[in-house]
TORKOL-4160 file (C-alpha; in steps of 0.2 Angstrom, whole numbers, padded with zeros to 4 digits, m for minus):
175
<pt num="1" X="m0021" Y="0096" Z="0018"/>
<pt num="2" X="m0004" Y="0087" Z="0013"/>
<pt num="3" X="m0006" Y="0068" Z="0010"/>
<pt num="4" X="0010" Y="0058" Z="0008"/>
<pt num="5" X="0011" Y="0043" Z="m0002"/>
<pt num="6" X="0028" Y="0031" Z="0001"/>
<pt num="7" X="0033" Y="0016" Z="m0005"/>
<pt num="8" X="0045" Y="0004" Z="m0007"/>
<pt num="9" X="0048" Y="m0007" Z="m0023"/>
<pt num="10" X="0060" Y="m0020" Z="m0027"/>
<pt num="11" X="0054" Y="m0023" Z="m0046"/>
<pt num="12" X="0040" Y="m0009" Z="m0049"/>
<pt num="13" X="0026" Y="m0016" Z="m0047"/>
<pt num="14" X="0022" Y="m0008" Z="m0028"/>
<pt num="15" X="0028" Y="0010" Z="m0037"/>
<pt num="16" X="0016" Y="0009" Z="m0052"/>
<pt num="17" X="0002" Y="0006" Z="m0039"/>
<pt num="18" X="0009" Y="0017" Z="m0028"/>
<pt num="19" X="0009" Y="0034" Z="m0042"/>
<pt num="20" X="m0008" Y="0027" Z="m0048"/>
<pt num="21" X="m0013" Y="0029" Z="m0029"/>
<pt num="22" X="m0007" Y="0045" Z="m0030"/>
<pt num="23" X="m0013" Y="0053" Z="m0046"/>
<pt num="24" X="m0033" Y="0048" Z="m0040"/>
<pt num="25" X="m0031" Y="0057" Z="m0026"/>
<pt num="26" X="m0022" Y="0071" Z="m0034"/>
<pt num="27" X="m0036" Y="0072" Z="m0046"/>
<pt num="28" X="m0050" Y="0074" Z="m0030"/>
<pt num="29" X="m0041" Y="0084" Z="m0020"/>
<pt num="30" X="m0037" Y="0095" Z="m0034"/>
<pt num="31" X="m0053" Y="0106" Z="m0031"/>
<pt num="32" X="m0054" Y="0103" Z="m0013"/>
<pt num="33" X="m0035" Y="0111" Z="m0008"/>
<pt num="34" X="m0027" Y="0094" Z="m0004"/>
<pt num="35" X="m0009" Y="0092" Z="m0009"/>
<pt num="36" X="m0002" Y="0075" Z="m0015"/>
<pt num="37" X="0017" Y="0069" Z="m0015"/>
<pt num="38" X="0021" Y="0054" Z="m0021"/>
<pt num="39" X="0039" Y="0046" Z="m0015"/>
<pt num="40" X="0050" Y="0030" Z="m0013"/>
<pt num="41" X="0051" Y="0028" Z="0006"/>
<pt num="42" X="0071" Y="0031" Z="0007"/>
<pt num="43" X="0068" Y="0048" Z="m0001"/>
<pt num="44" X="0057" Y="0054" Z="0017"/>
<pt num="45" X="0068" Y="0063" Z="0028"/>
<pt num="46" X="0053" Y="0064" Z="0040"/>
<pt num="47" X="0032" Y="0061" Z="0042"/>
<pt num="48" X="0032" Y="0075" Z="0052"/>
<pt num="49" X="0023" Y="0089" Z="0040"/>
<pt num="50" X="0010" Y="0078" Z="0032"/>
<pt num="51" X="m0009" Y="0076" Z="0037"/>
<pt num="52" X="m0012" Y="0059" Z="0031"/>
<pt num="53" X="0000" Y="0043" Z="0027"/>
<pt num="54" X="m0002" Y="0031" Z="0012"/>
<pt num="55" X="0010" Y="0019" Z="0014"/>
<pt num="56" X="0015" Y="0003" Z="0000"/>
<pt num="57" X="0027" Y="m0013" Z="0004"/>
<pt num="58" X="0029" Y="m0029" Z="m0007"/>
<pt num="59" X="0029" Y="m0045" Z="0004"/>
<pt num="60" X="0045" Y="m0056" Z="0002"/>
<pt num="61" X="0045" Y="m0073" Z="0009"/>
<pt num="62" X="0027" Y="m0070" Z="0017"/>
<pt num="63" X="0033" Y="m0053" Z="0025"/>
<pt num="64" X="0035" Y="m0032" Z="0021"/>
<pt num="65" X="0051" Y="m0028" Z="0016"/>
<pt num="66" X="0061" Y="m0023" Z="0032"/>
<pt num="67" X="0066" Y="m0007" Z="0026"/>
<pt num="68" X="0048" Y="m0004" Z="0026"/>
<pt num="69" X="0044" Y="m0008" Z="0045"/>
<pt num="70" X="0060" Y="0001" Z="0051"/>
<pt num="71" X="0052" Y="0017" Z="0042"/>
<pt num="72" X="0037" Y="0012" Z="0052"/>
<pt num="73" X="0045" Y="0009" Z="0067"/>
<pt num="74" X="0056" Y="0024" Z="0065"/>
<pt num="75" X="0046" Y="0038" Z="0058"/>
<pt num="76" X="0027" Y="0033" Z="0059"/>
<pt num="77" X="0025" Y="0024" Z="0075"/>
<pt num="78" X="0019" Y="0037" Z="0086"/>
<pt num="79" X="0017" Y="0051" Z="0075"/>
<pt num="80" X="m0003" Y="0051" Z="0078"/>
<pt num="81" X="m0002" Y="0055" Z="0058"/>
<pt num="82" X="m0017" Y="0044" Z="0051"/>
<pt num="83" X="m0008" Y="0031" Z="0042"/>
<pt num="84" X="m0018" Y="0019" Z="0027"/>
<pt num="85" X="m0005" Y="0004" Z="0020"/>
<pt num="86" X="m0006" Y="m0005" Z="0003"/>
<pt num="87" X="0003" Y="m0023" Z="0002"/>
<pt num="88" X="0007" Y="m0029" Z="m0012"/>
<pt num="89" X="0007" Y="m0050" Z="m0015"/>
<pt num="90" X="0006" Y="m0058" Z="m0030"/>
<pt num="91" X="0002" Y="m0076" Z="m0021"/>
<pt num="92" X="m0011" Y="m0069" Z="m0009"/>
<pt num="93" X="m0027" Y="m0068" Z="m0021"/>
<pt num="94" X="m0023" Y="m0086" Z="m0029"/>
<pt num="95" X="m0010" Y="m0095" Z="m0015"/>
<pt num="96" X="m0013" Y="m0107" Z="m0003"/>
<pt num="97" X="m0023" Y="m0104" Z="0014"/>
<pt num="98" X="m0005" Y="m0107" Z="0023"/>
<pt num="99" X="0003" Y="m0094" Z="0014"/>
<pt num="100" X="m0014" Y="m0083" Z="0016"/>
<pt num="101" X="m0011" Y="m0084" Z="0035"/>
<pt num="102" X="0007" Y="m0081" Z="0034"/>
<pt num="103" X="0005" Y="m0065" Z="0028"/>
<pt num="104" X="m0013" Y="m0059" Z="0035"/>
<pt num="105" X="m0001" Y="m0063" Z="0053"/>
<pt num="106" X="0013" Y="m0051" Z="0044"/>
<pt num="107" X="0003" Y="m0037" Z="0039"/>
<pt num="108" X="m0009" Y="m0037" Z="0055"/>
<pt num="109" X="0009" Y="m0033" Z="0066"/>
<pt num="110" X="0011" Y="m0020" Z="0054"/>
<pt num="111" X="m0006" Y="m0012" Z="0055"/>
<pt num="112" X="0000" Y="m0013" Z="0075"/>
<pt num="113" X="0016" Y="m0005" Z="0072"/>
<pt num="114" X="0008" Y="0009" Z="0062"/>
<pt num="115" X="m0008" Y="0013" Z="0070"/>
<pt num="116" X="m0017" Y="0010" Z="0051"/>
<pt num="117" X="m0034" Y="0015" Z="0049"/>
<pt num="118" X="m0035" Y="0004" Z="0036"/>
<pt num="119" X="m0024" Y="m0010" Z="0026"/>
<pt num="120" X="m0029" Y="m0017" Z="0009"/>
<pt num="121" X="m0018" Y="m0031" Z="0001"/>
<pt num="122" X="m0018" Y="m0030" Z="m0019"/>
<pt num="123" X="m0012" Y="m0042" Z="m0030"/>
<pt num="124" X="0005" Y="m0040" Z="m0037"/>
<pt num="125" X="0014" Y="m0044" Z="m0055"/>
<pt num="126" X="0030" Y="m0055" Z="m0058"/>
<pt num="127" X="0040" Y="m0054" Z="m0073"/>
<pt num="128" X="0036" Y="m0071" Z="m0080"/>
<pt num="129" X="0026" Y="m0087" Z="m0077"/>
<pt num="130" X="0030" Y="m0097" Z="m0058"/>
<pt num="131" X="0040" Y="m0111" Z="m0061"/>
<pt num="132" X="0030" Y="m0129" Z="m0058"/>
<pt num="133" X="0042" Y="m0131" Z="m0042"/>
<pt num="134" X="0036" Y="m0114" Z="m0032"/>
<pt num="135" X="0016" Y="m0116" Z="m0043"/>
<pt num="136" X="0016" Y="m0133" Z="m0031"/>
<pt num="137" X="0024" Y="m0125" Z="m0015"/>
<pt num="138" X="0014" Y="m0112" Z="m0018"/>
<pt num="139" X="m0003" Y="m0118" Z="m0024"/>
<pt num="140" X="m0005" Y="m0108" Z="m0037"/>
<pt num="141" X="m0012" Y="m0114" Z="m0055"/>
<pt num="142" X="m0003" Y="m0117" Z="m0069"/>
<pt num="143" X="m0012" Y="m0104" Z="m0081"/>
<pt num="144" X="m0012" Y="m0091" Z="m0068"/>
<pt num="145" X="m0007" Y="m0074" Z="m0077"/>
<pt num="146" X="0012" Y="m0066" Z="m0071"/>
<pt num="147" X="0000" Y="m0049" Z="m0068"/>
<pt num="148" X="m0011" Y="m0050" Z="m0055"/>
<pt num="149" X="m0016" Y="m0033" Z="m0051"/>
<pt num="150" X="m0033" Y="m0029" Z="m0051"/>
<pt num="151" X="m0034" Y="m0010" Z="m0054"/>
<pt num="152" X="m0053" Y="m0006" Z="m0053"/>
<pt num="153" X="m0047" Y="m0013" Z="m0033"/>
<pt num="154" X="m0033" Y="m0002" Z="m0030"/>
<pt num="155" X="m0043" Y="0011" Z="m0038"/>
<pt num="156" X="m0060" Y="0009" Z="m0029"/>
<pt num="157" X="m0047" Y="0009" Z="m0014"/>
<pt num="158" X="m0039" Y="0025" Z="m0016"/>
<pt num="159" X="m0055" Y="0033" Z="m0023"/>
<pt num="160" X="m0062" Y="0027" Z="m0004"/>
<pt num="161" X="m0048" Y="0036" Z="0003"/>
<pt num="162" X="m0049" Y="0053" Z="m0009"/>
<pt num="163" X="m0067" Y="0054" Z="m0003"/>
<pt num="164" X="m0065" Y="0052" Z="0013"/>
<pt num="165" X="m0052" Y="0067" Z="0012"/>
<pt num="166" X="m0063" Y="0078" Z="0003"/>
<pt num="167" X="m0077" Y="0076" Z="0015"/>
<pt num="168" X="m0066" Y="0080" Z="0030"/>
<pt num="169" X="m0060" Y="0097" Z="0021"/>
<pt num="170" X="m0076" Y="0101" Z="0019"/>
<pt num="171" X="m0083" Y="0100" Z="0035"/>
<pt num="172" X="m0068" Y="0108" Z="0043"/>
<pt num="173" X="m0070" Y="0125" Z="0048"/>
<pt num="174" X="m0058" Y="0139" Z="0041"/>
<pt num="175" X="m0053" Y="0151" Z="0055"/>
Protein backbone atom coordinates (compact mmCIF):
# COMPACT_ATOMS: atom_id res chain seq x y z
CA UNK A 1 0.00 0.00 0.00
CA UNK A 2 1.53 3.48 -0.92
CA UNK A 3 -0.07 6.30 1.25
CA UNK A 4 0.70 9.87 0.22
CA UNK A 5 0.98 12.64 2.41
CA UNK A 6 0.85 16.46 0.72
CA UNK A 7 0.81 19.60 2.01
CA UNK A 8 0.95 22.98 1.62
CA UNK A 9 2.72 25.56 3.99
CA UNK A 10 3.10 29.22 4.03
CA UNK A 11 5.06 29.44 7.45
CA UNK A 12 5.73 25.64 8.54
CA UNK A 13 3.50 24.98 10.76
CA UNK A 14 1.05 22.66 8.32
CA UNK A 15 4.66 20.86 7.09
CA UNK A 16 5.64 20.08 10.75
CA UNK A 17 2.21 18.55 11.27
CA UNK A 18 2.19 17.25 8.01
CA UNK A 19 5.97 15.07 8.51
CA UNK A 20 4.60 14.24 12.13
CA UNK A 21 1.49 12.68 10.20
CA UNK A 22 3.62 11.07 8.19
CA UNK A 23 6.37 9.42 10.46
CA UNK A 24 3.16 7.68 12.77
CA UNK A 25 2.02 6.18 10.00
CA UNK A 26 5.36 5.12 8.70
CA UNK A 27 6.05 3.76 11.98
CA UNK A 28 2.58 1.39 11.66
CA UNK A 29 2.91 0.48 8.52
CA UNK A 30 6.33 -0.45 8.79
CA UNK A 31 5.51 -4.08 9.79
CA UNK A 32 2.41 -4.34 7.71
CA UNK A 33 4.16 -3.35 4.04
CA UNK A 34 2.68 0.11 3.66
CA UNK A 35 4.80 2.71 2.06
CA UNK A 36 4.80 6.47 3.33
CA UNK A 37 5.86 9.61 1.12
CA UNK A 38 5.66 12.68 2.64
CA UNK A 39 5.67 15.89 0.02
CA UNK A 40 4.83 19.68 -0.31
CA UNK A 41 1.85 19.65 -2.67
CA UNK A 42 3.73 21.40 -5.84
CA UNK A 43 6.31 18.73 -5.66
CA UNK A 44 3.14 15.88 -6.93
CA UNK A 45 3.22 15.50 -10.53
CA UNK A 46 0.27 13.18 -10.16
CA UNK A 47 -2.15 11.06 -7.39
CA UNK A 48 -2.36 8.52 -9.63
CA UNK A 49 -0.06 5.64 -8.08
CA UNK A 50 -1.05 5.99 -4.56
CA UNK A 51 -3.66 3.86 -2.39
CA UNK A 52 -4.65 6.42 0.06
CA UNK A 53 -4.55 10.49 0.24
CA UNK A 54 -3.46 12.60 3.23
CA UNK A 55 -3.93 15.92 2.54
CA UNK A 56 -2.86 19.31 4.78
CA UNK A 57 -3.88 23.33 3.95
CA UNK A 58 -3.56 26.28 6.34
CA UNK A 59 -6.71 28.56 6.21
CA UNK A 60 -5.94 32.20 5.11
CA UNK A 61 -8.67 34.85 5.58
CA UNK A 62 -11.18 31.93 6.71
CA UNK A 63 -10.36 29.68 3.59
CA UNK A 64 -7.63 26.81 2.15
CA UNK A 65 -4.98 28.15 0.37
CA UNK A 66 -5.95 28.14 -3.38
CA UNK A 67 -3.20 26.29 -4.54
CA UNK A 68 -4.56 23.59 -2.39
CA UNK A 69 -8.16 23.43 -3.93
CA UNK A 70 -6.71 23.56 -7.49
CA UNK A 71 -4.49 20.45 -6.58
CA UNK A 72 -7.93 19.21 -5.40
CA UNK A 73 -9.75 20.08 -8.23
CA UNK A 74 -7.09 19.08 -10.61
CA UNK A 75 -5.58 16.01 -9.39
CA UNK A 76 -7.86 14.40 -6.67
CA UNK A 77 -11.40 15.14 -7.67
CA UNK A 78 -12.39 12.11 -9.38
CA UNK A 79 -9.57 9.99 -8.68
CA UNK A 80 -11.86 7.49 -6.53
CA UNK A 81 -8.29 7.53 -4.41
CA UNK A 82 -9.65 7.65 -0.67
CA UNK A 83 -8.68 11.03 0.27
CA UNK A 84 -8.34 12.17 4.45
CA UNK A 85 -7.52 16.31 4.78
CA UNK A 86 -5.90 18.00 7.85
CA UNK A 87 -6.68 22.00 8.05
CA UNK A 88 -4.73 23.78 9.93
CA UNK A 89 -6.34 27.32 11.88
CA UNK A 90 -4.92 28.87 14.45
CA UNK A 91 -8.25 30.94 15.41
CA UNK A 92 -10.55 27.85 14.99
CA UNK A 93 -10.10 26.31 18.55
CA UNK A 94 -10.33 29.66 20.47
CA UNK A 95 -12.15 32.30 17.60
CA UNK A 96 -15.33 33.42 17.47
CA UNK A 97 -18.52 31.42 16.39
CA UNK A 98 -18.61 33.77 13.18
CA UNK A 99 -15.19 32.88 12.27
CA UNK A 100 -16.07 29.20 13.23
CA UNK A 101 -18.67 28.99 10.66
CA UNK A 102 -16.76 30.77 8.13
CA UNK A 103 -14.45 28.07 7.76
CA UNK A 104 -16.54 24.95 8.93
CA UNK A 105 -18.55 26.32 5.32
CA UNK A 106 -14.83 26.50 3.67
CA UNK A 107 -13.63 23.15 4.53
CA UNK A 108 -17.14 21.27 4.11
CA UNK A 109 -16.85 22.40 0.01
CA UNK A 110 -13.47 21.01 0.20
CA UNK A 111 -14.54 17.64 1.68
CA UNK A 112 -17.06 17.98 -1.40
CA UNK A 113 -14.32 18.77 -3.91
CA UNK A 114 -12.26 15.84 -2.72
CA UNK A 115 -14.62 13.19 -1.86
CA UNK A 116 -12.84 12.94 1.94
CA UNK A 117 -13.58 10.32 4.06
CA UNK A 118 -12.71 12.29 6.88
CA UNK A 119 -11.57 16.01 7.69
CA UNK A 120 -10.04 17.11 10.97
CA UNK A 121 -9.08 20.93 11.71
CA UNK A 122 -6.07 21.20 14.16
CA UNK A 123 -4.96 24.27 15.67
CA UNK A 124 -2.19 26.08 14.24
CA UNK A 125 0.92 28.28 15.59
CA UNK A 126 1.84 31.93 14.64
CA UNK A 127 5.20 33.45 15.14
CA UNK A 128 4.11 35.86 17.86
CA UNK A 129 1.29 37.05 20.02
CA UNK A 130 -2.07 38.64 17.90
CA UNK A 131 -2.07 42.18 18.16
CA UNK A 132 -5.23 43.58 20.42
CA UNK A 133 -6.83 44.99 16.96
CA UNK A 134 -7.12 41.19 15.19
CA UNK A 135 -7.49 39.48 19.39
CA UNK A 136 -10.81 41.83 19.19
CA UNK A 137 -11.91 41.16 15.45
CA UNK A 138 -11.00 37.91 16.19
CA UNK A 139 -12.32 37.04 19.74
CA UNK A 140 -9.57 35.62 20.77
CA UNK A 141 -7.96 36.19 24.60
CA UNK A 142 -5.31 38.17 25.41
CA UNK A 143 -3.10 35.30 26.94
CA UNK A 144 -3.92 32.95 24.40
CA UNK A 145 -0.36 31.12 23.50
CA UNK A 146 1.24 31.95 19.56
CA UNK A 147 1.27 27.74 19.56
CA UNK A 148 -1.80 26.20 19.46
CA UNK A 149 -1.29 22.89 18.23
CA UNK A 150 -2.41 20.08 20.19
CA UNK A 151 -0.27 17.02 19.15
CA UNK A 152 -1.62 14.12 21.30
CA UNK A 153 -4.92 15.44 18.56
CA UNK A 154 -3.01 15.37 15.33
CA UNK A 155 -1.42 12.25 16.67
CA UNK A 156 -4.53 10.35 18.07
CA UNK A 157 -5.78 11.47 14.29
CA UNK A 158 -3.12 9.82 12.34
CA UNK A 159 -2.87 6.93 14.65
CA UNK A 160 -6.82 6.42 13.71
CA UNK A 161 -5.81 6.64 10.29
CA UNK A 162 -2.49 4.16 10.53
CA UNK A 163 -4.94 1.69 12.12
CA UNK A 164 -7.39 1.74 10.02
CA UNK A 165 -4.69 1.05 7.10
CA UNK A 166 -3.13 -1.76 8.88
CA UNK A 167 -6.41 -3.58 9.33
CA UNK A 168 -7.42 -3.32 5.74
CA UNK A 169 -3.88 -5.02 4.65
CA UNK A 170 -4.59 -7.52 6.78
CA UNK A 171 -7.78 -8.48 5.75
CA UNK A 172 -6.78 -8.36 2.24
CA UNK A 173 -6.12 -11.41 0.52
CA UNK A 174 -2.71 -11.88 -1.33
CA UNK A 175 -3.25 -13.54 -4.65
Amino acid sequence: MKILVAYISKTGTTEEIAKRIGEILSAKGAETNIDVEVAPIDAVGSVQGYDRLILGSPINGMKVLPQFKEFLSTKVAGSNIPTDIFIISYLFERGRNFWKNAIRKNVESIRTLAGASSVEIFAGRLPGPLPAFARLIFGTPKDLPPDMRDWGKIEAWAEGIAGGMVESTATTPVS
